[in-house]
C-alpha positions as CSV (number, residue, x, y, z in Angstrom):
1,X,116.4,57.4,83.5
2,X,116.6,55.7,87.2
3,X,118.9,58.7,88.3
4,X,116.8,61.1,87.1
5,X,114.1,59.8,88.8
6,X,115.4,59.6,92.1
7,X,116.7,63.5,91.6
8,X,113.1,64.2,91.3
9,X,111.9,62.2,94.0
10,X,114.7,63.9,96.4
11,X,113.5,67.6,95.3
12,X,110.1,66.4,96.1
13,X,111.2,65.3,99.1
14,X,113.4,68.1,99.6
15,X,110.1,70.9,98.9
16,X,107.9,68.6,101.3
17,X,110.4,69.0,104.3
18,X,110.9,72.0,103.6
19,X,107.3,73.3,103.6
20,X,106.8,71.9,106.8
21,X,109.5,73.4,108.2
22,X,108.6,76.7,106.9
23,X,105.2,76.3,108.6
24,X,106.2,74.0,112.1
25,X,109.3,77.1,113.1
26,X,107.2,79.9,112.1
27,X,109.5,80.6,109.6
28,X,107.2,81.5,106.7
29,X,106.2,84.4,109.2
30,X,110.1,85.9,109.5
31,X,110.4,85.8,105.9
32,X,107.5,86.2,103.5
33,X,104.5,86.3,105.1
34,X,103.5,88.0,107.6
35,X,101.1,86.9,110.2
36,X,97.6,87.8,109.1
37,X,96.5,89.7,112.3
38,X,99.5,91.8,112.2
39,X,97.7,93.9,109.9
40,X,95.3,95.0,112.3
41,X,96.0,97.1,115.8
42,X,94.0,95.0,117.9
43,X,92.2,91.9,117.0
44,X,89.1,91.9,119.5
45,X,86.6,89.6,117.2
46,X,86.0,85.9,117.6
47,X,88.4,83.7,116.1
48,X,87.8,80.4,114.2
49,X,90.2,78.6,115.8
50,X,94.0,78.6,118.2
51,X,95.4,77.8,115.2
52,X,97.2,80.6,113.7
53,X,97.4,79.7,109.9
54,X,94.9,79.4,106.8
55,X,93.3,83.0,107.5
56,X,91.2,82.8,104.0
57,X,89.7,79.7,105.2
58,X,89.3,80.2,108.9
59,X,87.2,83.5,107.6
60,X,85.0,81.3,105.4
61,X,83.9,78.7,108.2
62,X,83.7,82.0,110.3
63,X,81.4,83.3,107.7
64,X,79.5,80.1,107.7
65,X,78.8,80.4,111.5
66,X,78.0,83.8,111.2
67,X,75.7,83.3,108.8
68,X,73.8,80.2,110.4
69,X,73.7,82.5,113.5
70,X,71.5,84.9,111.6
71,X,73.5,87.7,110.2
72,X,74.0,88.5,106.9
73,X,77.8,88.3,105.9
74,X,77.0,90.2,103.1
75,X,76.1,93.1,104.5
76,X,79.5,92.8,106.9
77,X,76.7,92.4,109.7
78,X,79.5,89.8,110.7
79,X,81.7,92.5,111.7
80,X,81.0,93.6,115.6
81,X,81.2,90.0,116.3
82,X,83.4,88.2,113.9
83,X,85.6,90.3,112.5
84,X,84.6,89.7,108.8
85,X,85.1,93.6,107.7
86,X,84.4,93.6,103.9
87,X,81.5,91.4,103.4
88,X,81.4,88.1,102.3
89,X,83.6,88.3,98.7
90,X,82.0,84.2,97.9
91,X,79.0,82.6,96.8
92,X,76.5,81.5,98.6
93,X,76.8,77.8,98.9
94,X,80.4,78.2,101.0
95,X,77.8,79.4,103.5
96,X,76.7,76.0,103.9
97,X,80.0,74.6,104.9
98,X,79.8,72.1,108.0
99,X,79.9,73.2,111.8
100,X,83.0,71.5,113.1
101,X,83.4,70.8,117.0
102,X,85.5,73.1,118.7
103,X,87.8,69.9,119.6
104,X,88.7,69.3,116.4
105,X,88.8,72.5,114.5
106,X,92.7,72.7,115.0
107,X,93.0,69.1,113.7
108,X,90.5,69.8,110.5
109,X,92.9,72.4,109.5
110,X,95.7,70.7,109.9
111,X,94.5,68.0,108.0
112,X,92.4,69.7,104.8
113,X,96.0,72.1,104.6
114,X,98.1,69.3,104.7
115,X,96.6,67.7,101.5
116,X,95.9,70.6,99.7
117,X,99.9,71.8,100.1
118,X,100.9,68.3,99.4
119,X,98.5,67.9,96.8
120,X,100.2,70.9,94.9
121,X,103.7,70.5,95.4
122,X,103.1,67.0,93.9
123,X,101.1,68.5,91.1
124,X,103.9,70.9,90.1
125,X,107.0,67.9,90.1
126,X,104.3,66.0,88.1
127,X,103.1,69.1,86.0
128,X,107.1,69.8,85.3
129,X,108.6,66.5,85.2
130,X,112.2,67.1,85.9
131,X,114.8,65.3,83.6
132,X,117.5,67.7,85.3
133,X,118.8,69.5,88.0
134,X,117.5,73.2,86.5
135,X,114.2,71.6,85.8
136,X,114.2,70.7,89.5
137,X,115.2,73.8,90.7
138,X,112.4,75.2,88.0
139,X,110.0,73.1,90.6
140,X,111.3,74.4,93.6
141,X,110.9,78.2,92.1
142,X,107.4,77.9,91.5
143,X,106.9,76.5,95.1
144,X,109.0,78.6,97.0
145,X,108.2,82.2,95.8
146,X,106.5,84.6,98.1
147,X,103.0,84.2,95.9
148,X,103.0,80.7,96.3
149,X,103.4,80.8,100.2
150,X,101.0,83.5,100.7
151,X,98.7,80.8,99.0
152,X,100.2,78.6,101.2
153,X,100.1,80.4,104.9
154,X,96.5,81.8,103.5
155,X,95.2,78.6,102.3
156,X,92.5,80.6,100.4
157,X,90.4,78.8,97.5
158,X,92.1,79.8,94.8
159,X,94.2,76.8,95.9
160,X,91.3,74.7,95.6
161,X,90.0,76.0,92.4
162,X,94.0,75.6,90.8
163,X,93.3,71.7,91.5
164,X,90.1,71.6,90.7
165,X,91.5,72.7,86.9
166,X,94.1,70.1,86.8
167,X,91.4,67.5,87.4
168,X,89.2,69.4,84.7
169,X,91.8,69.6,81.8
170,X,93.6,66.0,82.7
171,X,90.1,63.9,83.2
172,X,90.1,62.0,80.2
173,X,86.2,62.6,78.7
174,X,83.9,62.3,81.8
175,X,82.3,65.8,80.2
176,X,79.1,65.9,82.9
177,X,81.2,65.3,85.8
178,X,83.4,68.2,84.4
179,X,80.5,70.4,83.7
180,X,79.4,69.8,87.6
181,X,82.8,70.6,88.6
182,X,83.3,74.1,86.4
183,X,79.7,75.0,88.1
184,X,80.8,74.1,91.5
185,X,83.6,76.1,91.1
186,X,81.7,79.0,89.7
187,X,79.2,78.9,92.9
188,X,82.2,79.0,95.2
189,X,83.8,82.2,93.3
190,X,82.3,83.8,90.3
191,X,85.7,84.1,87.6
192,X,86.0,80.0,87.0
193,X,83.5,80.6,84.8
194,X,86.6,81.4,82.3
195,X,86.8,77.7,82.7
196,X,83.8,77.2,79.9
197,X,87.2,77.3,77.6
198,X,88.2,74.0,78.2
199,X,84.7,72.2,76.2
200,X,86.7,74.2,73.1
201,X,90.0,72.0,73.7
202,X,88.4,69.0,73.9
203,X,89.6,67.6,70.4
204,X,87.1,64.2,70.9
205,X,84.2,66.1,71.4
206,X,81.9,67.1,68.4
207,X,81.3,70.7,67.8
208,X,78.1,70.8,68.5
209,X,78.8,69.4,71.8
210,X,81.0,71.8,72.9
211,X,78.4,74.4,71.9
212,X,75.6,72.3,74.1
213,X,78.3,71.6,77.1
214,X,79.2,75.4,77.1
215,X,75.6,77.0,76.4
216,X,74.5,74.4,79.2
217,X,76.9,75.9,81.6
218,X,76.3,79.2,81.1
219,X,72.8,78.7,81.4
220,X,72.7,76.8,85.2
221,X,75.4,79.5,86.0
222,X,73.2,82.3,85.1
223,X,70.1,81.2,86.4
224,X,72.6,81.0,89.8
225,X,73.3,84.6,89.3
226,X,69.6,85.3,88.5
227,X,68.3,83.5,91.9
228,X,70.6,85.5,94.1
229,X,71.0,88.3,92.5
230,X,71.3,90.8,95.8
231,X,74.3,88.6,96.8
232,X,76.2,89.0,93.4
233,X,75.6,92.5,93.3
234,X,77.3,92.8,97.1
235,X,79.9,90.9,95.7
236,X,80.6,92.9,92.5
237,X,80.4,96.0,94.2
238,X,83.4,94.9,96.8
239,X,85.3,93.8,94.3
240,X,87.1,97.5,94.1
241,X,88.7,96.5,97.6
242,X,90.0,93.4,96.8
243,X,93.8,93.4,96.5
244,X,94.3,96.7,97.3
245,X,96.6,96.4,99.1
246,X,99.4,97.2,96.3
247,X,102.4,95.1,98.2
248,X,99.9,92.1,97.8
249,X,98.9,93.1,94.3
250,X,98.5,91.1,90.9
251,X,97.1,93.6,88.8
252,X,97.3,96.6,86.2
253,X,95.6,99.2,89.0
254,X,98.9,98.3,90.9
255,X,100.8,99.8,87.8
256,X,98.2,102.4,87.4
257,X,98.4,103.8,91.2
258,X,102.3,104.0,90.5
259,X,101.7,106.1,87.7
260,X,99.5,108.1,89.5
261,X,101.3,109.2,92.1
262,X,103.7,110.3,89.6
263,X,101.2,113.0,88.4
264,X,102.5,112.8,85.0
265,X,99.1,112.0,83.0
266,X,95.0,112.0,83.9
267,X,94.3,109.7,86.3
268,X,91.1,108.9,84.1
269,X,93.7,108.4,81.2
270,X,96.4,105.8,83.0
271,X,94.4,102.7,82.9
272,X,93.0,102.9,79.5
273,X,96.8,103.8,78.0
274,X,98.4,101.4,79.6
275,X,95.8,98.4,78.3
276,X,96.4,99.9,74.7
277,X,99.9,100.0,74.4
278,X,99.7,96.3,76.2
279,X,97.4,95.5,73.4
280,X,99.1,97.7,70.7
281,X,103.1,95.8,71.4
282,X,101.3,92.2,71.8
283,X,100.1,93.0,68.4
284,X,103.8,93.9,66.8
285,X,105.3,91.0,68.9
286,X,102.3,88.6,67.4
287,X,103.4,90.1,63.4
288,X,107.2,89.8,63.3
289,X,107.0,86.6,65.7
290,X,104.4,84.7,63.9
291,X,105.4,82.4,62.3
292,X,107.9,81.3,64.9
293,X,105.3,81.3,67.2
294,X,103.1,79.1,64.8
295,X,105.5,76.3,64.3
296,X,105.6,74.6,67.5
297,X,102.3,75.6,68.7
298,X,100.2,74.1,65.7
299,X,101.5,70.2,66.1
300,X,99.3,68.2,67.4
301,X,100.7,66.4,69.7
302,X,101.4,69.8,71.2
303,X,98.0,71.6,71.0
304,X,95.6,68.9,72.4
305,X,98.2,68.1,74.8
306,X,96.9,68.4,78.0
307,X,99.7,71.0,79.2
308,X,98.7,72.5,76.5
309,X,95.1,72.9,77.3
310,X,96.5,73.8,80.4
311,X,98.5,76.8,79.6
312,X,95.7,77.9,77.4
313,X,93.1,78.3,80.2
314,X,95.5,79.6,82.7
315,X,97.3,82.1,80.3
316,X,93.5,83.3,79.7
317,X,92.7,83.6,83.1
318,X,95.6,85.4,84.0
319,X,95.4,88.2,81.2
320,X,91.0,88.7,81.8
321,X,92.1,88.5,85.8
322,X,95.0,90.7,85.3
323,X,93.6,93.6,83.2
324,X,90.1,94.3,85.0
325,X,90.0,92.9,88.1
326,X,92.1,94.0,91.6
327,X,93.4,90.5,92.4
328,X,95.7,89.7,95.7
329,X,99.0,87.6,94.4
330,X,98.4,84.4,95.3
331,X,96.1,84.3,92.1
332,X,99.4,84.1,90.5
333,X,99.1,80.2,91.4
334,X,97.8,80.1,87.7
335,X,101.2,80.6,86.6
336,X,102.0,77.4,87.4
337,X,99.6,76.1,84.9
338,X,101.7,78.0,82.3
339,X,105.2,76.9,83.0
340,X,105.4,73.3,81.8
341,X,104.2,74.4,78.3
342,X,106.6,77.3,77.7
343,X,109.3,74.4,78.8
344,X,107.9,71.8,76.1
345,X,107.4,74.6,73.7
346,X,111.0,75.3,74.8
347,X,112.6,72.3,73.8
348,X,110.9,72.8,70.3
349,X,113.9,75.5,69.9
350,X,111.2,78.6,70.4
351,X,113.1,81.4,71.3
352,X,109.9,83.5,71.8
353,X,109.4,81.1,75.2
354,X,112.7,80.8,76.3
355,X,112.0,85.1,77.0
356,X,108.2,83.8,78.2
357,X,109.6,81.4,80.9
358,X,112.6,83.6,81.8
359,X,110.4,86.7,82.8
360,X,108.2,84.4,85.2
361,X,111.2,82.7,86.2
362,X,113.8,85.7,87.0
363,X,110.4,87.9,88.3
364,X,109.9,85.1,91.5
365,X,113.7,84.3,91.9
366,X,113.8,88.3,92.3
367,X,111.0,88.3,94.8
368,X,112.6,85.1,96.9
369,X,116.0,87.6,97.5
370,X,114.5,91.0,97.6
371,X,110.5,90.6,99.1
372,X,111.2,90.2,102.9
373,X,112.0,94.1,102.4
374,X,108.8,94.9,101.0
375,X,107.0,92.9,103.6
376,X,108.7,94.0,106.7
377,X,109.8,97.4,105.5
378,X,107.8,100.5,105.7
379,X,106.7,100.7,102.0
380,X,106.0,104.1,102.7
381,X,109.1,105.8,103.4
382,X,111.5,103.1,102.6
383,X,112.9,104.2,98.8
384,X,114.4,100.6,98.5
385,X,111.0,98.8,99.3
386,X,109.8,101.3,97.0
387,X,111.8,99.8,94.1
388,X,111.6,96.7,94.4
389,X,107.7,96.7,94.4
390,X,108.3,98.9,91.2
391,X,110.3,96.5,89.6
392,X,107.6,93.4,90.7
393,X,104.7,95.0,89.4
394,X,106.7,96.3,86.3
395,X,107.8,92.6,85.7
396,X,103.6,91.7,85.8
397,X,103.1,94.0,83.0
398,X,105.5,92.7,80.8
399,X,104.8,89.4,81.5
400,X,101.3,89.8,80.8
401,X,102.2,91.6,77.4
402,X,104.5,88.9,76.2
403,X,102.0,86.2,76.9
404,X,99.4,87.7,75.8
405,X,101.4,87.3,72.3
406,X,101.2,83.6,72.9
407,X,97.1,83.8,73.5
408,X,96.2,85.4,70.5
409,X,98.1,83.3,68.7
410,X,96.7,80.1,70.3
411,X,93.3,81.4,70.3
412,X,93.4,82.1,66.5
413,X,94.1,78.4,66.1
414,X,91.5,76.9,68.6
415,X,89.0,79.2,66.7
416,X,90.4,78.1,63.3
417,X,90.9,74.1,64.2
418,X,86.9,74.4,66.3
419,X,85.5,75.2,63.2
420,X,87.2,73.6,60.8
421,X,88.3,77.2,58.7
422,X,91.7,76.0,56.5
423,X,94.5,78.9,56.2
């Protein structure tokens, strides 16, 4: 037990180090992620700050001074000035954010990153809890992966919102505070509203508790939407340009625009095809797996686990996220939030998540050897790059597929054991 304690504490360690390494060389920028202004020709606009990573949250201070200067930022009235081209993608309250001295910007940065990185490499050791060296190396997969930097180097608030859920699901009771923070949440970007799942795995609250927590919540969060309606509406309608940039991709138009440029069926026709047979194989998988499925998932000690409740929000998030929205990768962070079930479930002998966890596993090992191609090639003309971006977003579908197995089995039995139906 002592051994395997100190072989997590040196991986921790080990990911820590390395992480700052990544960032203190510059290396992250020679390998996965390249530097954010890169993308642009010339970079004329103000910038936040001399320091040259956390672009996502850079832009939202940006968008904070920008809007306390007078402009709208989501009428991208920010752009001759600031450089903020697409409108402002948030809520409203981030626009509120503090105005931070010039002198200490730098060191702000520095310091919010630092924690947040930390905060999150420490979660996943925790999250995992390694009892061996492949459970390690499990740990430094999920950290290490070219989504998981781009979250990094980006520091955008999905980041945030990830932690924010661990504190949700792990908070013992304390349903108020937990409401407040779901809302919170929901003000800062609109889809943590999915969070409203997590009064239904509360196994100490009453049902009609979870009814009142979850009709409460949608109520305040509406009357949000109500009260700045204009700004939601901005939002929504940019949400078409987010992620569209298919080598940053985490969604099923990525696998759509690939089958469109094949010219093989109806553009109008790709989308909804590929959503049925998704829907049409989960449902097979779901009948001749069933009752494998079922076994390990109904104990328990495993179903109000809080890994469990865990993987059940994530897993939903990621399926609703994936399927109608245009989402950049780093969203993938909620993958992380699957993992340690599908190993627990693992260990029950379910050879349904052994395939679950060895899709997400080999699909970011493959991106760690092959992605530097895809970022620094010319996706364009360069076949190779071409493939491997095939092969990444093919991975996506069927990973979605297979778990979405898993959540309409797991949501049958939260709707069954909520309302008390015996089968």
């Amino acid at each position: 037990m002592i051994h395997k304690k100190k072989l997590q504490i040196i991986f921790l360690i080990f990911s820590l180090v390395l992480t700052f390494i990544f960032f203190y060389t510059g290396l992250i920028h020679d390998t996965y992620v390249p530097f954010w202004k890169d993308s642009f020709d010339n970079w004329p606009y103000k910038t936040y700050s001399t320091f040259k990573y956390f672009g996502d949250t850079q832009t939202l201070f940006l968008a904070a001074e920008c809007h306390k200067a007078g402009f709208d930022v989501f009428l991208s009235e920010c752009l001759s000035e600031y450089g903020i081209p697409g409108g402002h993608d948030y809520g409203r309250l981030l626009l509120y954010l503090p105005v931070i001295n010039e002198n200490f910007k730098n060191f702000f940065l520095i310091i919010y990153g630092s924690i947040l990185i930390s905060a999150l490499i420490f979660a996943i050791f925790k999250l995992i809890k390694p009892k061996s060296i492949y459970e390690n190396v499990i740990c430094l997969i999920l950290i290490f992966n070219p989504t998981t930097l781009l979250l990094f180097e980006r520091l955008n608030l999905d980041l945030l919102i990830f932690l924010s859920l661990l504190l949700i699901v792990f908070l013992k009771r304390k349903y108020i505070f937990k409401l407040l923070i779901k809302f919170l949440l929901f003000s800062f970007k609109y889809y943590p509203i999915i969070f409203i799942m997590n009064f239904f795995t509360e196994n100490e609250l009453k049902l009609k508790n979870k009814i009142f927590y979850s009709f409460l919540l949608i109520l305040i969060s509406s009357t949000l939407i109500f009260l700045n309606l204009d700004d939601f509406s901005m939002v929504a309608s940019d949400f078409k340009t987010v992620g569209r940039n298919i080598s940053y991709s985490f969604s099923l138009n990525a696998f759509s625009r690939i089958i469109s440029h094949l010219q093989i069926i109806d553009n109008n026709l790709i989308k909804p095809i590929l959503i049925g047979v998704l829907l049409i194989c989960s449902t097979f998988i779901f009948m001749i797996f069933n009752k494998k499925i079922k076994a390990p998932l109904e104990k328990e000690r495993h179903f109000y686990y809080p890994r469990a409740k865990l993987f059940f929000i994530s897993s939903n998030l990621l399926i609703i996220l994936y399927l109608f929205f245009n989402n950049n990768y780093f969203r993938e962070v909620f993958f992380i939030g699957v993992v340690p079930y599908l190993l627990i479930i693992n260990n029950e002998k379910c050879l349904f998540s052994k395939i679950c966890l060895s899709l997400i596993l080999f699909k970011y090992f493959f991106m760690i050897l092959f992605w530097p191609k895809v970022m620094f090639g010319d996706i364009n003309v360069d076949l190779f790059a071409q493939l491997i971006l095939g092969i990444k977003i093919l991975l996506d579908y069927i990973i979605i597929l297979v778990l979405t197995t898993y959540v309409l089995k797991l949501n049958l039995i939260l709707f069954r054991k909520t309302f008390k139906i015996l089968y």
